[in-house]
LUMGU-835362 format. One record per residue: residue in one letter; y, x, z of N, C-alpha, C, CB in turn. Coordinates in steps of 0.02 Angstrom, whole numbers, padded with zeros to 5 digits, always signed. Glycine has a CB too. Layout:
N
aYXZYXZYXZYXZ;...
//
This chain:
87
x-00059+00042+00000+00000+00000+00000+00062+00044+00000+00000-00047+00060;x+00115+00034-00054+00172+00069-00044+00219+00050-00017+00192+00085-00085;x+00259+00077+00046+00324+00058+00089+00378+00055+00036+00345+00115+00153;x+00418+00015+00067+00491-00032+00033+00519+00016+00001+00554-00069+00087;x+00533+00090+00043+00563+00154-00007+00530+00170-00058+00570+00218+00023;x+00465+00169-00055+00431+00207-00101+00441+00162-00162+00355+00223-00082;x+00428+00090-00166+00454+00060-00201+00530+00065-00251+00447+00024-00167;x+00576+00052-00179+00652+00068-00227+00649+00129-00256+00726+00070-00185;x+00618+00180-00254+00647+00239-00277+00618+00232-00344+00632+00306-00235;x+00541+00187-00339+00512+00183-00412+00575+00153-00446+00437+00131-00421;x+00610+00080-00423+00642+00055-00467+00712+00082-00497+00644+00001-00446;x+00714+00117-00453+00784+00183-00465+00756+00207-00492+00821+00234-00416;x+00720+00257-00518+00691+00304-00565+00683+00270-00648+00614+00327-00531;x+00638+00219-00636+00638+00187-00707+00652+00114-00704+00568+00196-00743;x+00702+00103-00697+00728+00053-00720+00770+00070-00754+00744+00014-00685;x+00796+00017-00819+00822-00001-00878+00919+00007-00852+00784-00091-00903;x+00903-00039-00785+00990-00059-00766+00983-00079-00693+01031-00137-00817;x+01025-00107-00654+01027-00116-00590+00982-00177-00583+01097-00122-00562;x+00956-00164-00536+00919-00233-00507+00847-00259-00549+00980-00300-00514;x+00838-00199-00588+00783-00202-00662+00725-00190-00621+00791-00135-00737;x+00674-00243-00585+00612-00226-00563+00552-00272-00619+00609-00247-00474;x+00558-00313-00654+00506-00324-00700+00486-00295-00763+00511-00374-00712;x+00540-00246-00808+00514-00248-00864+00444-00170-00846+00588-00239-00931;x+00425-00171-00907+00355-00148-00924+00378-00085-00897+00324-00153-01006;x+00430-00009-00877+00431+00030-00883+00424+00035-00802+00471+00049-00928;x+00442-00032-00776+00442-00010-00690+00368-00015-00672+00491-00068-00631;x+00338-00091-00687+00290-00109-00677+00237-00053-00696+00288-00166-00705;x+00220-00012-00736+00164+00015-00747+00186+00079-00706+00140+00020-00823;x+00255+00099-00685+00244+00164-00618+00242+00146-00571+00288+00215-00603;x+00262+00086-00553+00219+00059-00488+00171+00036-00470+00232+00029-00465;x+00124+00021-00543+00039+00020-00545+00027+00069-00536-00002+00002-00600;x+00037+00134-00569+00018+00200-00571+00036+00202-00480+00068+00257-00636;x+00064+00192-00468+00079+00236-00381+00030+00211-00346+00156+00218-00331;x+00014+00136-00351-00013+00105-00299-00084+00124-00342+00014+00021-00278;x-00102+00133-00391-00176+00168-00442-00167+00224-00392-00168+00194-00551;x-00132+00276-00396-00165+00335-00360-00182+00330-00280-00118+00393-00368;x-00143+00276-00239-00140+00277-00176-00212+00256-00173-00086+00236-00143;x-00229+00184-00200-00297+00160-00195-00364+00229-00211-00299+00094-00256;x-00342+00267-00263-00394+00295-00280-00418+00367-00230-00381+00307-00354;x-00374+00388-00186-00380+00440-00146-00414+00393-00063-00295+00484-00144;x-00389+00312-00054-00420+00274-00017-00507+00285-00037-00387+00201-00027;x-00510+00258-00100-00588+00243-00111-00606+00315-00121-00611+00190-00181;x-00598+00379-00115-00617+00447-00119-00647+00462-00038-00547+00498-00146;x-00606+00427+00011-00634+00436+00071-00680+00359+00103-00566+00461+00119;x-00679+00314+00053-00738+00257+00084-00766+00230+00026-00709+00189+00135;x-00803+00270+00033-00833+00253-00042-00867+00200-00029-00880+00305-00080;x-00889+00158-00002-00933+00104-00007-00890+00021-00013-00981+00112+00063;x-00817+00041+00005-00767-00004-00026-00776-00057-00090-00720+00041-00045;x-00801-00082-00102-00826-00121-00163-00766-00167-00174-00900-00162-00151;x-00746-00191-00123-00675-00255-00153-00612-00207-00176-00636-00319-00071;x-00589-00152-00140-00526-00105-00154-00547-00082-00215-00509-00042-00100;x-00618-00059-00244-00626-00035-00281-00625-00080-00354-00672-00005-00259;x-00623-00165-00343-00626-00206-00395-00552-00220-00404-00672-00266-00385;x-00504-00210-00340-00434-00232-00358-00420-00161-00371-00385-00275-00299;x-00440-00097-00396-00427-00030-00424-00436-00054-00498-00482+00036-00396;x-00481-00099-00508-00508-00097-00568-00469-00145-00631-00578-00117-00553;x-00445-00217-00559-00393-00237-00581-00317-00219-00611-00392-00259-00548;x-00305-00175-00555-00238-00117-00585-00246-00086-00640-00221-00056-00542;x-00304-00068-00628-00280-00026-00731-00292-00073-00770-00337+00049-00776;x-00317-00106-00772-00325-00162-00831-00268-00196-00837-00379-00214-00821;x-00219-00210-00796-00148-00232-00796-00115-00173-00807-00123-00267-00734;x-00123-00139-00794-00065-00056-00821-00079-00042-00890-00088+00035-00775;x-00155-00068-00925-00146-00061-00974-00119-00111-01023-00186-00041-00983;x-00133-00164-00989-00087-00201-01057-00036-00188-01070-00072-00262-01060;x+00022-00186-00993+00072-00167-00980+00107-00126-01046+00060-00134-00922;x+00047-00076-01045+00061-00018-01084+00065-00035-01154+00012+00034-01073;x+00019-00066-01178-00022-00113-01243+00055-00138-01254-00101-00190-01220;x+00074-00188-01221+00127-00231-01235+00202-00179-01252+00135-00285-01165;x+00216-00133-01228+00262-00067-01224+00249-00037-01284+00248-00013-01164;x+00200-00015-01298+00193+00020-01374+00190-00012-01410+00148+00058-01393;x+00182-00101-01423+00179-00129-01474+00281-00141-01488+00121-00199-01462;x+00301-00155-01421+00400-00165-01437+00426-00082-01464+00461-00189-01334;x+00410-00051-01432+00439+00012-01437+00409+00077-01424+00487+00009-01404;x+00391+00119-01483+00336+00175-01481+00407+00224-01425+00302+00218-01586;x+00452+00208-01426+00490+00273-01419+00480+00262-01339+00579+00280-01456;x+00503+00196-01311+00499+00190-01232+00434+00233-01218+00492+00104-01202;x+00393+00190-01258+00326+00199-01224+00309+00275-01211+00269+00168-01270;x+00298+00323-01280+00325+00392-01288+00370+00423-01209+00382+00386-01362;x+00409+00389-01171+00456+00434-01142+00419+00427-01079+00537+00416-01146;x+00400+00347-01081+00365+00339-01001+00281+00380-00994+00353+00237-00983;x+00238+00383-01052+00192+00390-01027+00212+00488-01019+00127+00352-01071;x+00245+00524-01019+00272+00588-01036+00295+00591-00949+00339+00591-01110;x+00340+00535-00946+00359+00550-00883+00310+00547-00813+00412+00508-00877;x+00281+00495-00833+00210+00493-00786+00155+00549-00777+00169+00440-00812;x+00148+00560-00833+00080+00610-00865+00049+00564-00876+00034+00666-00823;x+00027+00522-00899-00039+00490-00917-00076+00501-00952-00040+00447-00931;x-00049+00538-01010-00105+00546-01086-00086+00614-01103-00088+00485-01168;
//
């Protein structure tokens, strides 16, 4: 789970304009944050089976996310997955 800062700073970092917490460029680094938090959780309990299906849920929503981003604009998409590291 990410605290309220960890959050704003996502939406300060990539957001578009002030107060910008839905479009596609916030949403998939704040999948990605809460993707890595979960995945260092299930590294130490591995027998987690529900954290590990709402892990499974997150990328499958980070990817459309993504899907939907490269289909409007190769260039956004290009800058965010660069800024993340993803690919």
């Amino acid at each position: 789970m990410l605290s309220k800062r960890q959050k704003e700073n996502i939406f300060k970092s990539f957001a578009a304009k002030e107060g910008d917490t839905g479009s596609p460029e916030v949403q998939v680094a704040l999948l990605t944050k809460q993707i890595a938090a979960l995945a260092t959780h299930l590294k130490k309990n591995r027998k987690d089976k529900h954290s590990r299906r709402g892990l499974l849920q997150m990328v499958a929503d980070r990817q459309k996310h993504l899907r939907y981003l490269k289909k409007k604009s190769e260039k956004r998409y290009g800058t965010l997955v660069k800024k993340l590291g993803l690919k």
